[in-house]
N, C-alpha and C positions, 0 to 999 in steps of 0.2 A: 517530426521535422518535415518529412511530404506533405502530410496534411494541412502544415499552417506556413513552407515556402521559406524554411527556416534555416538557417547555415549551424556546423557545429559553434561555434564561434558565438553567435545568437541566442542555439539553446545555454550555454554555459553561463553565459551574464544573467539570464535570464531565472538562471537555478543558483546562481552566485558560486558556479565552480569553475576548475577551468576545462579550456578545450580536451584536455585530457581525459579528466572525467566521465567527460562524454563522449569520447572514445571507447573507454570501457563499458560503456552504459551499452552502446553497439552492438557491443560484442559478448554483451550479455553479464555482466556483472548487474547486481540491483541498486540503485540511489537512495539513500536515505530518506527518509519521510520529509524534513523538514526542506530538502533538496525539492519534490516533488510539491510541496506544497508551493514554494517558491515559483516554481514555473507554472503552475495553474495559475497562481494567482496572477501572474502577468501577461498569461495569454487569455483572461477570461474564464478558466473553466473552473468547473467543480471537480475537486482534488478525486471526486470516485472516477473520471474517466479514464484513470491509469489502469482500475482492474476493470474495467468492462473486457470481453471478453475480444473485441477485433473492433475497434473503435473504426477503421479505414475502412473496413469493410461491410458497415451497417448500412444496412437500405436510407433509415430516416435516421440521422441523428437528431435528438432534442435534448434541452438540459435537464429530462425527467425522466430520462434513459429507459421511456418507455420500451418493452419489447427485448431489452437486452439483458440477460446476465450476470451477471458481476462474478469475475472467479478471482477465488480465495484461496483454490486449493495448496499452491507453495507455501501462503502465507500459514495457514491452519499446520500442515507438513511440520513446519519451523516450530511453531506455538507447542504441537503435538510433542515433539523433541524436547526441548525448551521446559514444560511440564511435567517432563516423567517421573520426577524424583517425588516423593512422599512430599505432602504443604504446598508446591508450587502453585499448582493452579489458585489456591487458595490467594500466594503472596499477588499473582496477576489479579484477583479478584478485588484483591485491598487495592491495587494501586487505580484500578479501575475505577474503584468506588462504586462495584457493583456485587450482587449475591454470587456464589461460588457455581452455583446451578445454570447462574447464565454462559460462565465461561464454556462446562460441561456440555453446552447446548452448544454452543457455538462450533466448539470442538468436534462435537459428534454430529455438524451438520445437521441438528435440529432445527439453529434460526441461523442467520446470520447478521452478524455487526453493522451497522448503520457505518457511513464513511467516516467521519469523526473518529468511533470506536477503532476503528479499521484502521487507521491513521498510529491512534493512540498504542495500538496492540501492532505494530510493523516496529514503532516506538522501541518500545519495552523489548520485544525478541531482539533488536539489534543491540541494545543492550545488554543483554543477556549472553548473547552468543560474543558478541567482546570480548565478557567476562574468561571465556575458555580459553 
């Protein structure tokens, strides 16, 4: 909202929720993907600039986020929980439409998910933690 001169009011329409929402968002509740995706796309950006690591405070920013970071770690945290039960990872893997070994990697910080993925897998955990 500092960075693009924005009222709560602006981001809401903008994410299609209301000012409330974004109140909570404040103060630290998390927005749903599809929420997120919403407001990139209407201010211009690519949906990864949500995890770059302090997007206000990067020397350069560019749309190739050279230089920056990307953190994942709550996200993977949730995944990791989310997971624990015998087959899980596995059922993320199917819904992925990817090998079981990627998720494994991802999880243990071997690689990490491209924004898409990243997107898809905030998806599915929110889903999941619903579930309980």
């Amino acid at each position: 909202m500092v960075e693009r001169g924005l009222t709560q009011q602006q981001v809401a329409g903008a994410a299609g929720v209301s000012r409330t929402a974004v109140i909570k968002w404040l103060r630290g509740s998390v927005p749903r993907a599809l929420e997120l995706f919403k407001f990139a796309s209407s201010q211009g950006l690519a949906v990864e600039w949500f995890f770059m690591e302090s997007p206000l405070t990067t020397e350069v920013y560019s749309l190739t986020f050279d230089g920056v970071k990307p953190v994942l770690p709550k996200l993977m945290q949730r995944l990791k929980r989310a997971t624990e039960a015998y087959g899980r990872k596995a059922e993320l893997a199917a819904y992925l439409g990817v090998h079981r070994q990627m998720v494994t990697d991802w999880l243990s910080g071997k690689q990490e998910p491209g924004g898409e993925t990243t997107l898809r897998l905030l998806y599915w955990v929110e889903q999941e933690e619903r579930k309980k």
